[in-house]
C-alpha positions in Angstrom: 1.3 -21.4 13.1 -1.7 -19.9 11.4 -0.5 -17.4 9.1 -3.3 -14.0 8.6 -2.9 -10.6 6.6 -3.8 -6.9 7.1 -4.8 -5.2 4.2 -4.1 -1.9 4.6 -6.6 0.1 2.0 -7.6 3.7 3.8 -6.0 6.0 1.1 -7.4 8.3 -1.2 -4.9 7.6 -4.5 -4.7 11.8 -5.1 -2.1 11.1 -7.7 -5.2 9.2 -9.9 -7.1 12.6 -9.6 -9.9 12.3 -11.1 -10.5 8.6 -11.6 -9.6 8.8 -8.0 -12.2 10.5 -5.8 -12.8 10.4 -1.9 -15.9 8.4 -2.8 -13.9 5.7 -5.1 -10.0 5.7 -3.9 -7.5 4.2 -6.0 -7.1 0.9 -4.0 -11.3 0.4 -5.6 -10.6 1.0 -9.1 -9.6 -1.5 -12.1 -6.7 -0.2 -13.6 -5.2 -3.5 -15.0 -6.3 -4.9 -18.0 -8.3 -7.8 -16.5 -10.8 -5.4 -14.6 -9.9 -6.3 -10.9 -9.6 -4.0 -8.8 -6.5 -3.5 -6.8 -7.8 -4.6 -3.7 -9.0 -7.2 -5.4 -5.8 -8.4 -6.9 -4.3 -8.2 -3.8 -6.5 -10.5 -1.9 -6.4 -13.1 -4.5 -3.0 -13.5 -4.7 -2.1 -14.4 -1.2 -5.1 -16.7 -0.8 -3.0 -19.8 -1.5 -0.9 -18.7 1.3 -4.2 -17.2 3.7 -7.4 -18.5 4.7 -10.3 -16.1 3.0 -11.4 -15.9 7.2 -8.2 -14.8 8.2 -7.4 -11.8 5.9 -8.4 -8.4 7.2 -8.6 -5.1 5.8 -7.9 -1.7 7.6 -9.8 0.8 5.8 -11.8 4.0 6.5 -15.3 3.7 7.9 -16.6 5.4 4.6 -15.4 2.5 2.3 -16.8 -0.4 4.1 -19.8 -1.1 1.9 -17.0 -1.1 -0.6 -15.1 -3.8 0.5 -17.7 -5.5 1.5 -19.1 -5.9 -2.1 -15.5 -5.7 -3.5 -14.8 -9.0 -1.6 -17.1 -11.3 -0.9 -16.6 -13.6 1.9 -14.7 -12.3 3.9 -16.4 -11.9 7.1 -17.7 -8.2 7.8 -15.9 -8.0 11.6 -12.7 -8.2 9.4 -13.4 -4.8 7.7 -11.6 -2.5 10.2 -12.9 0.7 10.0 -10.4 3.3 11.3 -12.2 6.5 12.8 -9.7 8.7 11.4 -6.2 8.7 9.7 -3.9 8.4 12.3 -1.0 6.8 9.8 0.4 3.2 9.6 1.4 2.6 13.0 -1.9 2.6 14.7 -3.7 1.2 11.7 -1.1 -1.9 11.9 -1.8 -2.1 15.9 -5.6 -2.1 15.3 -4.9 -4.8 12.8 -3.0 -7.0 15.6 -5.5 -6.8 18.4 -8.4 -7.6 16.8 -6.0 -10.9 14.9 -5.5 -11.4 18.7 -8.6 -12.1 19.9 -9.1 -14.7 17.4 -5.0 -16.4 17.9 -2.8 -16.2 20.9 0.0 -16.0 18.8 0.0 -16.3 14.6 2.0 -14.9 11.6 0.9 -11.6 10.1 1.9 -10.1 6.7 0.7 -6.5 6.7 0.5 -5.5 3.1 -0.9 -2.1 0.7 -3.8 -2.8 -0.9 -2.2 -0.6 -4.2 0.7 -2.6 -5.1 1.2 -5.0 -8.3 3.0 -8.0 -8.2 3.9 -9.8 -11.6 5.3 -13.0 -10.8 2.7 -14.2 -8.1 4.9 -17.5 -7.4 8.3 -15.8 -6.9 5.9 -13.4 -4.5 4.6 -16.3 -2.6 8.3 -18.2 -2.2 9.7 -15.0 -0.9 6.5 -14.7 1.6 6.7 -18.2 2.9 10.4 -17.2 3.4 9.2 -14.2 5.1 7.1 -16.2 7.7 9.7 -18.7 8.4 11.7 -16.1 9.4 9.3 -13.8 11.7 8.2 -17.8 13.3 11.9 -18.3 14.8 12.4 -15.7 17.8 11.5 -12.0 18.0 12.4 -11.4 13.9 10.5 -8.5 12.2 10.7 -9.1 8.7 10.2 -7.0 5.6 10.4 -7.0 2.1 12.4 -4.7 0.0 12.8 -4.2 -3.9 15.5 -4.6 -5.8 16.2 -1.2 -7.4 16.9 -0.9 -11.4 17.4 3.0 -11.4 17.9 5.9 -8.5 14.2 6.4 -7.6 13.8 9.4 -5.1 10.2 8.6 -4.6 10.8 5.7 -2.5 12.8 5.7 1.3 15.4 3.0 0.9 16.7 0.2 3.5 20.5 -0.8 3.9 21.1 -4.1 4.8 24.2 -5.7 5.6 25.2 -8.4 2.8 27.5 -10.6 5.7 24.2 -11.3 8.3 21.8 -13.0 6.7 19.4 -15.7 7.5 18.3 -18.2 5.0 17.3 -15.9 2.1 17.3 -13.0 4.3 19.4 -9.8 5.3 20.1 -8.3 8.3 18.8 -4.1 8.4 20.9 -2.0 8.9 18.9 1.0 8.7 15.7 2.7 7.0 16.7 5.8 5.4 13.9 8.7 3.8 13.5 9.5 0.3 16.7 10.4 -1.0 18.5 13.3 -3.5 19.6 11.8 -6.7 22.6 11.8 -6.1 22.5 10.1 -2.9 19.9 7.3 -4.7 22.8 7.2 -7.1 25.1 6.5 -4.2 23.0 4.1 -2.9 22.7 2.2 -6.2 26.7 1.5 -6.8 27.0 0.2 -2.7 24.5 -2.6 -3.9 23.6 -2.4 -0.2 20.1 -1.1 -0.2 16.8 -2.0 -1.2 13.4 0.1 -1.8 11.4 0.2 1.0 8.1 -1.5 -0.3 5.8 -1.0 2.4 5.3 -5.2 3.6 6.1 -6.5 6.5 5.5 -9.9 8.4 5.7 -10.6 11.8 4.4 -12.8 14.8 1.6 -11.1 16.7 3.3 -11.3 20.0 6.5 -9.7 18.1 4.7 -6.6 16.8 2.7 -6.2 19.9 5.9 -6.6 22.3 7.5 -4.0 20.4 4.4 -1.4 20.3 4.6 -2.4 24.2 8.3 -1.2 24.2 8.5 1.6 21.9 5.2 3.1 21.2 3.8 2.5 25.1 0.7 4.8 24.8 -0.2 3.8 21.5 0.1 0.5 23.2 -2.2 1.6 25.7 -4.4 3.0 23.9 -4.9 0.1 21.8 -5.3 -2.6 24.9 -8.1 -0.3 25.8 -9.6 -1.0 22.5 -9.1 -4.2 22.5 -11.2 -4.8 26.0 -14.1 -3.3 24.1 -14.4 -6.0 20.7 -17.4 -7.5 21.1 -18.8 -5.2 23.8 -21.8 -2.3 23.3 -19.4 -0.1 23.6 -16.9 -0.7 21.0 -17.3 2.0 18.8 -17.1 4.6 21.3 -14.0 3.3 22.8 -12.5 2.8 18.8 -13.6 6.2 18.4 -12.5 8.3 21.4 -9.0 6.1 21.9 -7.5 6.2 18.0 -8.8 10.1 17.8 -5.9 10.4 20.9 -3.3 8.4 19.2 -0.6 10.5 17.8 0.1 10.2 14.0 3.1 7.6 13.5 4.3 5.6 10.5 5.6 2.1 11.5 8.8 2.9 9.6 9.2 5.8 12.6 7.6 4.4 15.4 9.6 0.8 15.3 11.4 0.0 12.3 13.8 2.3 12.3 14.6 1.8 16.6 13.6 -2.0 16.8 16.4 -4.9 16.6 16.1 -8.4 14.6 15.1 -6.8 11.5 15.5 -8.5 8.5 14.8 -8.4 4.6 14.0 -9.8 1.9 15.0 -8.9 -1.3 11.8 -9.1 -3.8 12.6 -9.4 -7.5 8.8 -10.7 -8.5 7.4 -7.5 -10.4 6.5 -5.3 -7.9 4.8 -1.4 -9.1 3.6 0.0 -6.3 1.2 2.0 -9.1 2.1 5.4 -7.4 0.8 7.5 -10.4 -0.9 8.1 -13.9 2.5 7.1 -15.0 2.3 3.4 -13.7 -0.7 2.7 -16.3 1.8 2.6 -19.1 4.0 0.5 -17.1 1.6 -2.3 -16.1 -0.8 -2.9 -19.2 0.0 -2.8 -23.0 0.8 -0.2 -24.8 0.6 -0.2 -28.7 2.6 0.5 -31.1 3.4 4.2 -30.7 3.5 3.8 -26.8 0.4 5.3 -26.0 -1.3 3.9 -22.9 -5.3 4.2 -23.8 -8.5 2.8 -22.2 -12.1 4.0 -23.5 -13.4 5.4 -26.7 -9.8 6.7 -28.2 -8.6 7.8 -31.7 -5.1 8.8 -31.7 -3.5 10.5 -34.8 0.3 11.6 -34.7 0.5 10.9 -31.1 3.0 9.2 -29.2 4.2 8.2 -25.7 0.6 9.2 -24.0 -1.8 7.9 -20.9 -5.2 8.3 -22.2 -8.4 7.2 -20.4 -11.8 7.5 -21.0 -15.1 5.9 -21.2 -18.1 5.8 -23.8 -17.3 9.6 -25.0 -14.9 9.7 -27.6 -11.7 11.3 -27.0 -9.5 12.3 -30.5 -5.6 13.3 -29.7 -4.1 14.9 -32.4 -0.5 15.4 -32.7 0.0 15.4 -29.1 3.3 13.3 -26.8 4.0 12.9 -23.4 0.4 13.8 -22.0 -2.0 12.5 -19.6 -5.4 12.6 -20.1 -7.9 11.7 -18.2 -11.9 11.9 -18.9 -14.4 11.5 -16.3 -18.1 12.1 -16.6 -17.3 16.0 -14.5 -13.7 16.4 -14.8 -10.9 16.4 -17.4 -7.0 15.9 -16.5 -5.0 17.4 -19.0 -1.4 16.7 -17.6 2.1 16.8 -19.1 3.9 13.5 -17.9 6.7 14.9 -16.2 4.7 17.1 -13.8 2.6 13.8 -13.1 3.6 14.5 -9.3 1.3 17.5 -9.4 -1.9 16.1 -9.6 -2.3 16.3 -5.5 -1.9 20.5 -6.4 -5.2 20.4 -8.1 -6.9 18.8 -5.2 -5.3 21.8 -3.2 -6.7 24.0 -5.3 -10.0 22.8 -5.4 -10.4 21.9 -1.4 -9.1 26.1 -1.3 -12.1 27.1 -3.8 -14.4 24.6 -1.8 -15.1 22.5 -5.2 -15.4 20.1 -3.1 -18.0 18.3 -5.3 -14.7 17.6 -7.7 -12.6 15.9 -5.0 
């Protein structure tokens, strides 16, 4: 069975405020060492797995010139431009009917374009698991991370360790982002997993179960589907996904659909959530600073600095994140990192908008 991928790269990375911007999301920008971008990373490593032709990318209509030069060769009709946000669900069902009119029936791996992976041949083993697993019956398969410490930023899946099949776990539930104490909790059962966001399935799987429990979604997207190729495609896109309701998958069918199963991933993951992850996935020197650019530290410790061709001298400073941009400055202590998105608040009430 041919085995295809969805991209999914329609954020706007507010957390990388102001690297980030609603012209150049995160999932656009080099933040790695090797200066690929994250989408770019992402594509390349599950080419040894998917034909260039048969990875697609859900994105929003503004950033398609983007991926288009970010990735060359993959065929333009695969850059799926959503109208508007309208949340994973439908993004993943726009994904599947347009795979469909190329495949009766195939393997899909729907994946964030913002994620790191570290080992990429562990990643791949535990993928080609992943498919073998969605192939046999009506399986929905997903990948879950290993967790080294009661993260409350991530929602969490229990599985049950006595079902399994091959390398694989039967879910038991999806649960939201928890209170540390109950990530704690969660961490001594040895019974759940982070919830990381990838999942692989067969076409006619997913689309059975958007039939089943997301019926006008399903609707809605059958409609769409009747117009690919037509004159009126776009205003059929346009008018049907506007009506959709918002829906994560996780809502709409993990967390009510049966034959779910996951696998554990222990290759390196990040999913680069923040300023924070810099210091995490490149090099830092010896006094654990995290700096890109033009940088002269004295007497400081522990900080994210990034800049470009201006010089930036930190003196005497330690846990800080600062950002330089050619019309903005972050200035950030690292334990309010989560408040970035309150400056974009703040500007979008002044109408700065020029700055978001």
């Amino acid at each position: 069975m041919n085995i295809t991928a969805l991209i999914m790269a329609g954020g706007r990375g507010e957390r990388f405020w102001p690297k980030s911007r609603k012209s150049l999301p995160k999932q656009f920008l080099s933040l790695t060492d090797d200066g690929k971008t994250m989408i770019q990373l992402t594509v390349e490593r599950i080419l040894p797995l998917v034909k260039l032709e048969d990875i697609y990318i859900a994105t929003n209509k503004d950033y398609k010139q983007l991926a288009l030069e970010q990735l060359p060769g993959i065929p333009e009709e695969n850059i799926l431009c959503e109208p508007v946000g309208r949340n994973t669900a439908p993004c993943i069902g726009l994904g599947a009917i347009h795979i469909a009119k190329k495949y009766d029936d195939a393997i899909m791996l729907v994946l964030p374009s913002d994620h790191l992976i570290k080992f990429h041949k562990m990643y791949l083993t535990t993928l080609k698991e992943a498919c073998r697993i969605a192939e046999q019956d009506s399986n929905l398969v997903t990948i879950g991370i290993t967790p080294d410490y009661p993260e409350t930023g991530y929602g969490y899946i229990k599985f049950d360790p006595h079902e399994t099949e091959g390398m694989a776990y039967k879910v038991d539930r999806f649960v939201e982002k928890p209170t540390l104490d109950v990530a704690k909790e969660y961490l001594a059962t040895e019974e759940y997993l982070w919830n990381s966001g990838q999942f692989i399935w067969k076409l006619s799987t997913i689309l059975k179960n958007f039939a089943q429990y997301m019926p006008d979604t399903y609707k809605r997207l059958q409609r769409i589907q009747a117009a690919i190729g037509t004159p009126e495609q776009d205003l059929v896109l346009d008018q049907e996904f506007h009506a959709m309701g918002s829906q994560s998958i996780d809502y709409g069918i993990m967390e009510k659909a049966e034959n779910i199963y996951i696998l554990p991933g222990t290759f390196g993951w990040d999913d680069v959530g923040s300023w924070l992850a810099v210091e995490r996935i490149n090099k830092t020197n010896e006094f654990g600073n995290a700096v890109k650019g033009n940088i002269i530290t004295v007497n400081t410790k522990n900080c994210v600095i990034q800049g470009g061709e201006k010089l930036i001298a930190a003196v005497g400073l330690e846990d800080l994140i600062v950002v330089d941009t050619e019309d903005a400055t972050l200035i950030c202590a690292k334990n309010s990192a989560g408040d970035i998105k309150k400056v974009l608040e703040n500007l979008k009430i002044c109408n700065r908008d020029e700055y978001i």
